[in-house]
C-alpha positions in Angstrom: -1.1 -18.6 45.1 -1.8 -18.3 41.4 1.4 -18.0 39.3 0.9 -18.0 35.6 4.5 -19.0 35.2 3.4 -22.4 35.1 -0.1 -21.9 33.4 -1.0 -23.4 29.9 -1.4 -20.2 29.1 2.2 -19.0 28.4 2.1 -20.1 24.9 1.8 -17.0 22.4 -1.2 -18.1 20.8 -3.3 -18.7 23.7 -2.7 -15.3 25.9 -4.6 -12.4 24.4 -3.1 -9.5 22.8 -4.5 -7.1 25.3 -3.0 -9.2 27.8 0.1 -10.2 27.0 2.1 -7.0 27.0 1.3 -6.4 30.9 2.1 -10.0 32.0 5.4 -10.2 30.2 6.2 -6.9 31.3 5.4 -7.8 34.5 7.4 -11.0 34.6 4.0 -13.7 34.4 4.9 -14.9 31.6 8.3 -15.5 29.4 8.8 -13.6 26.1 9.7 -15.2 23.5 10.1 -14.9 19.1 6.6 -16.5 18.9 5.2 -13.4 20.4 6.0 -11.0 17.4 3.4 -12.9 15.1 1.2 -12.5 17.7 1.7 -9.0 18.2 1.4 -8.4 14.8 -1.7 -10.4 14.6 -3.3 -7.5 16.6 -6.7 -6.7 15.6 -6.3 -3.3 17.8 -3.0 -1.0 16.4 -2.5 -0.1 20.5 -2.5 -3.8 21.9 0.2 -5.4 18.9 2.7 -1.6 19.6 2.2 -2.6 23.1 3.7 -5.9 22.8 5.8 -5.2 20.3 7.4 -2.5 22.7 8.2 -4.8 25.8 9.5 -7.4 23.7 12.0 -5.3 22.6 12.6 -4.1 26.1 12.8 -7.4 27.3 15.7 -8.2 24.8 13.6 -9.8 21.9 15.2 -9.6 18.8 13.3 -8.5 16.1 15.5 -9.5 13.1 16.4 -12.7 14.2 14.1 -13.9 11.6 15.1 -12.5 7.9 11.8 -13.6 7.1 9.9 -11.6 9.7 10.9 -8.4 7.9 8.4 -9.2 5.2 6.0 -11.6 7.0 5.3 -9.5 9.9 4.0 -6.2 8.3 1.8 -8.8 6.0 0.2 -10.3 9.0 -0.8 -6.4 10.2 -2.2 -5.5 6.5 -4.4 -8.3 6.9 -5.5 -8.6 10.0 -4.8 -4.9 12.1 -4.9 -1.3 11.4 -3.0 1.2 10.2 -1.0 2.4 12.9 0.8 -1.2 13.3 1.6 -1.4 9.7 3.5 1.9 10.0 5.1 1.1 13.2 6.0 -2.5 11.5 7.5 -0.4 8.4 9.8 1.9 10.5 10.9 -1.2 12.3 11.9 -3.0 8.9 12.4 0.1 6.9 13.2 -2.6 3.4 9.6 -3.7 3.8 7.8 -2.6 0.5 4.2 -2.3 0.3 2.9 -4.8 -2.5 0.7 -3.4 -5.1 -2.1 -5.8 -4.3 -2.5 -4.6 -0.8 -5.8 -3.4 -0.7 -6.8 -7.0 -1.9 -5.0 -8.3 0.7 -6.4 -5.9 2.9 -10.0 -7.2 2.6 -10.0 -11.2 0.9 -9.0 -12.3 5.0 -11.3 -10.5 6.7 -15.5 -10.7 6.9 -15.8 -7.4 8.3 -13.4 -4.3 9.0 -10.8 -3.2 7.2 -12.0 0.4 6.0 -9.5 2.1 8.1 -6.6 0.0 6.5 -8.3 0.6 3.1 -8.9 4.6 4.1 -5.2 4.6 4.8 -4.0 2.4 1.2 -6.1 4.3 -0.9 -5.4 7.9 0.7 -3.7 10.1 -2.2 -1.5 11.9 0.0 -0.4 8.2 1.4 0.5 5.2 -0.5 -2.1 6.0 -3.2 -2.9 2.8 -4.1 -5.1 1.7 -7.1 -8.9 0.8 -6.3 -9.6 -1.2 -9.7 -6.3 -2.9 -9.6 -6.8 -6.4 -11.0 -4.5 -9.0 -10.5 -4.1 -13.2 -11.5 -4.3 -15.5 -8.4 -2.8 -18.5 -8.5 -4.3 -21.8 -9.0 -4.5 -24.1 -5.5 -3.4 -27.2 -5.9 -5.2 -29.2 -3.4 -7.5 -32.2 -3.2 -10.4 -31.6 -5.1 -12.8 -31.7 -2.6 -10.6 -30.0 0.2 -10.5 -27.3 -2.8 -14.7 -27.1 -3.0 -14.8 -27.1 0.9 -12.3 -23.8 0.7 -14.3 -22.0 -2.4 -17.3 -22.7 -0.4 -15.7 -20.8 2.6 -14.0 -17.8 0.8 -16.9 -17.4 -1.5 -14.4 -17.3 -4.0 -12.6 -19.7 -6.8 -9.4 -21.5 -6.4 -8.7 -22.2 -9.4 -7.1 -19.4 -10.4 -8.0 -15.8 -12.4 -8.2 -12.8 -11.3 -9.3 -10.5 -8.5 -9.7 -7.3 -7.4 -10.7 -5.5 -3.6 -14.2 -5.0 -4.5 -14.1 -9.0 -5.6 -12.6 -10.0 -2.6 -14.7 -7.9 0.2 -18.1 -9.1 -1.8 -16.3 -12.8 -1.8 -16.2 -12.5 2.1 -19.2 -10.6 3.2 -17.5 -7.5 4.0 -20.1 -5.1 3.2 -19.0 -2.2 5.2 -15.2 -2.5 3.1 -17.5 -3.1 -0.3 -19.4 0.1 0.5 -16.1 1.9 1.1 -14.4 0.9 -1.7 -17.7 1.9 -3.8 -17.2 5.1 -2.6 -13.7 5.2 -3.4 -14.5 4.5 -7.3 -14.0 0.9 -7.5 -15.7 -0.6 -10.7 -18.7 -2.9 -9.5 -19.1 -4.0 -12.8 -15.3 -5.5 -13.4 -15.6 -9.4 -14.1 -13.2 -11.6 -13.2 -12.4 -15.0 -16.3 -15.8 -16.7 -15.4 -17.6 -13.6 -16.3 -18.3 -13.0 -12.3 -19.2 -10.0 -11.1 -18.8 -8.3 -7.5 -22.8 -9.0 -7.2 -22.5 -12.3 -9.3 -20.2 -13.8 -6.0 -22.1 -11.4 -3.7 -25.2 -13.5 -4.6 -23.7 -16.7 -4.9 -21.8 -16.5 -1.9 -25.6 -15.7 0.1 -23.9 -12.7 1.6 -26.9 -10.9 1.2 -25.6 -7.5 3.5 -23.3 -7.1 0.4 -25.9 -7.9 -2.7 -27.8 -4.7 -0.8 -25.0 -2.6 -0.8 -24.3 -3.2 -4.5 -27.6 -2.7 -5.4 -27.9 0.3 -4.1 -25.1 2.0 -5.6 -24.5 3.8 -8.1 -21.0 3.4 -9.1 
């Protein structure tokens, strides 16, 4: 008889979100803390509220963790939709949304992320600013760990500054570029190398991006 009681498989990280929800509620598998970063994780809104709700009903504490009242809701602006964030926000109602969140929003993810950006940049919402710009940190890494990671996020390390459209054209994200476009973001903002949206579109080979760019008008 299969019993996933015993399976590999009851780690958080290795059960699906889609899944999880039904076999905890259904007794297959133990719930535990880990499970809230992975229901927050969620890439679909439905599956991470699905989880999140028979945790709580199976006695999951969700402020256990100080830190979870600031980390979780991050983990669903940069990875989920809107729907999670606000469920997340009512859950840990001292959760403030940070300034840069559109940025964070988009620099994570290669595609998606218009319906978190729809809902950031809505004015009747949080009414957050398109063309904000703001100074990343410098990583300090190993130098060539550091070139591996630039190469990756199509983006510098080193520090400067950023904004959404930067970040989206950084990662490929052309339908998020296109939407932000739309939305009045300033395509030709540079960041301290002089870079623009295009300029790390092109050298970043994300050539979906360099077409959308191109093609607007903004």
């Amino acid at each position: 008889m299969f019993a996933l009681r015993t399976s590999p498989l009851s780690a958080p990280h290795e059960i699906p979100q889609g899944l999880a929800a039904g076999l905890i509620a259904a007794g297959w598998v133990e719930p535990s803390p880990g499970f809230l970063t992975r229901a927050a994780c969620s890439e679909q809104a439905a599956d991470g509220i699905a989880l999140f709700e028979v945790l709580r009903q199976r006695g999951v504490d969700m402020h256990a963790r100080p830190l979870d009242a600031e980390l979780l809701p991050e983990a669903a602006l940069v990875t989920s939709q809107p729907a999670l964030l606000r469920y997340l926000a009512e859950v840990y109602p001292r959760f403030t949304l940070p300034r840069d969140a559109a940025i964070r929003a988009v620099e994570m993810r290669q595609s998606g992320g218009v319906e978190m950006l729809r809902y950031l940049l809505d004015p009747l919402g949080p009414n957050l600013d398109v063309n904000l710009e703001v100074r990343q940190p410098a990583v300090r890494t190993d130098p060539r760990d550091r070139a591996e990671q630039e190469h990756y996020y199509g983006a510098s390390l080193g520090g400067g500054t950023k904004t959404a459209l930067r970040a989206a054209a950084a990662r490929g994200n052309a339908d998020a570029v296109a939407f932000l476009l739309e939305k009045g973001a300033r395509k030709d903002s540079r960041d301290e190398q002089g870079r623009s949206a295009l300029d790390i579109a092109i050298a970043s080979g994300h050539s979906s991006v360099v077409d959308v760019l191109q093609r607007s008008h903004a």
